[in-house]
N, C-alpha and C positions, 0 to 999 in steps of 0.2 A: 468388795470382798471376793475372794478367788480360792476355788477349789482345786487339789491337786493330785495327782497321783502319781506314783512310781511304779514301776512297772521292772522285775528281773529277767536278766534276759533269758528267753526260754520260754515265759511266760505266757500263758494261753491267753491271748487279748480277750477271748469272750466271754473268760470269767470274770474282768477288770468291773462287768456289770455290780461285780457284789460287795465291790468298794465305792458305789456311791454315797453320796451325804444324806444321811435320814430326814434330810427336810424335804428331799424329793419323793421320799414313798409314802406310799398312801395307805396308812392306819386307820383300817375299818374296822378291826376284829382286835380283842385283846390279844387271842392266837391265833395267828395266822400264817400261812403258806403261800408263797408269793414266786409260778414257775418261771422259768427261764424265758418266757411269754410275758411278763408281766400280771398274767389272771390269779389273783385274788382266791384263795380259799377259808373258811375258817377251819379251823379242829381244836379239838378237847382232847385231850387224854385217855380220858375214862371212854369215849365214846370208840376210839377207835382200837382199844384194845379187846374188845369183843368181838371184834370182825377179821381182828388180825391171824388169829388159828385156821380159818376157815380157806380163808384167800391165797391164791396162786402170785399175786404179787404182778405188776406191770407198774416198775418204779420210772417216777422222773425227777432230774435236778432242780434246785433252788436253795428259797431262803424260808425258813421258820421263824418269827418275827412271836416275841411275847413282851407284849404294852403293859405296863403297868406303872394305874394312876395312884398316889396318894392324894390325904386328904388336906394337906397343904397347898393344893394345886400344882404339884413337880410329877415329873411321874421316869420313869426308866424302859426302856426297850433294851432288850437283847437280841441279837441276830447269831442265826447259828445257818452253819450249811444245814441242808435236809432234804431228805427227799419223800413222794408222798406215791404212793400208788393210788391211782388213776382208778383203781376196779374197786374198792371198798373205802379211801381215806385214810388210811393211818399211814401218820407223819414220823420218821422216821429222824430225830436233829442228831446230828454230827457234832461236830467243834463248832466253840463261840467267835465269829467274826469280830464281833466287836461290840460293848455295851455304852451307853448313850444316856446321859442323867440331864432332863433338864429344867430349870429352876419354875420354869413354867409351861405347862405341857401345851404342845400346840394343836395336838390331837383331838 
């Protein structure tokens, strides 16, 4: 089995990272925040809209990943650009990259 990509030309090659295959990343968090690093954050919603009036903001790029399992054992991820600031956690998602349904979750 082979994985592929296309690329336009022009193209920032070092965003090419956010078109990998979701069998490569690592679903710890139902929500989670995944920097341009690789590291791993979770967030809520709820949790970081409290913090968000206060804060000066020190954003970085990525991907906002929201897992979700049913009780058929399938479950669906959505990937979105996002960014999260660094000083307080709230996540910030952008557009859908792309959503991912599968018949049995592997997470």
């Amino acid at each position: 089995m082979d994985d592929f990509s296309f690329m336009l030309d022009g193209m920032d090659e070092s965003k090419v990272k956010m078109f990998e295959p979701l069998k490569e990343m690592n679903i710890v968090y139902d929500k989670q925040f995944v920097d341009e690093k690789g590291e791993i954050y979770p967030y809520s919603d709820e949790e970081t809209i409290t913090t968000y009036r206060s804060c000066s903001h020190d954003f970085v790029s990525g991907t906002a990943n929201e897992h979700t399992k049913y009780s058929d054992g399938s479950c669906k991820v959505i990937v979105y650009r996002a960014r999260r600031c660094n000083i307080c956690g709230y996540v910030n998602r952008d557009d859908v990259i792309k959503t991912v349904t599968y018949k049995v979750c592997p997470h």
